[in-house]
C-alpha positions in Angstrom: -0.7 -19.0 -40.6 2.9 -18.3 -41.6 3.7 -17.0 -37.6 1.3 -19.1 -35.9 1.9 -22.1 -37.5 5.2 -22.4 -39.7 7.0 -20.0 -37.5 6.7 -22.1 -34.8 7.1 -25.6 -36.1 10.4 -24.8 -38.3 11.6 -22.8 -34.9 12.0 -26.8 -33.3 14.4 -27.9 -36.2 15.9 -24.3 -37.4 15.9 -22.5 -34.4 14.1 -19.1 -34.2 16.7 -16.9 -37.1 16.7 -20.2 -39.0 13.0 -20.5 -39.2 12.3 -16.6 -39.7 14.3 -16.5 -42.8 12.8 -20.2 -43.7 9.2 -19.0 -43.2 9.9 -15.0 -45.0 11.1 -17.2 -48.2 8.0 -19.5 -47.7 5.8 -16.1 -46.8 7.3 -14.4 -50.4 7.0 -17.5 -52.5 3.1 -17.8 -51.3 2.3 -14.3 -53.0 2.6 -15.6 -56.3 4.4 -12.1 -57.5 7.7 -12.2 -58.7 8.5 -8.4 -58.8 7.3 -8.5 -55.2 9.4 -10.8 -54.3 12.2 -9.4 -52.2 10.2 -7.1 -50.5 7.5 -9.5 -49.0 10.6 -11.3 -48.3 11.6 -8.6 -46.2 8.0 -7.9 -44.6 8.2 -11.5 -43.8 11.3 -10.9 -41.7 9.9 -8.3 -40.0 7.1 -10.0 -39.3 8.6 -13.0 -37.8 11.1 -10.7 -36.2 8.3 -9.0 -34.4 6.4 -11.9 -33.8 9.4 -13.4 -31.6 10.0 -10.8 -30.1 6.6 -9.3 -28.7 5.7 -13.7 -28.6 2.5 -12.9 -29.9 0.8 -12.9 -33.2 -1.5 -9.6 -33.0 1.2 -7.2 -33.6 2.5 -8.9 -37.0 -1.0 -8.9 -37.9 -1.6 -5.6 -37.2 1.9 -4.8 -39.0 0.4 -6.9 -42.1 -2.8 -4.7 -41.9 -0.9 -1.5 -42.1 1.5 -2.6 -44.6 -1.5 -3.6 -47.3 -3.3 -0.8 -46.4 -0.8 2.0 -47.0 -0.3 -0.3 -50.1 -3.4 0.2 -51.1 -3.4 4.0 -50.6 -0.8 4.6 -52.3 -2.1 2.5 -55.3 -4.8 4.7 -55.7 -3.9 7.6 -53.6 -3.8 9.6 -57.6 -7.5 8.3 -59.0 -9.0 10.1 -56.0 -7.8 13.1 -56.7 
């Protein structure tokens, strides 16, 4: 949603830096995690980043997908063992 859709529509009034930093703060604020803040910020930019530049939205996704997933790991990487 946030490359597909607000990426693209802030890119006609921001132009394409404009809207990735508009559209990372809108991307950060959505996770409702205040701690988490500056980093999903900072996912978000290189998600947009990568979204412009590949001009397509699986690779962000598949970025997203790795990102949460080694998240995930690492969250309970030490109950499994």
């Amino acid at each position: 949603m946030f490359r597909g859709v607000v990426l693209s529509a802030l890119g006609q009034l921001w132009g394409i830096a404009g809207s990735i930093v508009i559209s990372s703060a809108i991307f950060a604020t959505y996770h409702f995690s205040l701690w988490m803040l500056v980093p999903t910020f900072v996912l978000g930019l290189a998600l947009g980043w990568l979204a412009e530049k590949t001009e397509g939205l699986w690779p962000p996704i598949a970025l997203h997908v790795l990102y949460n997933g080694l998240t995930v790991a690492i969250v309970f990487w030490p109950l499994s063992g």
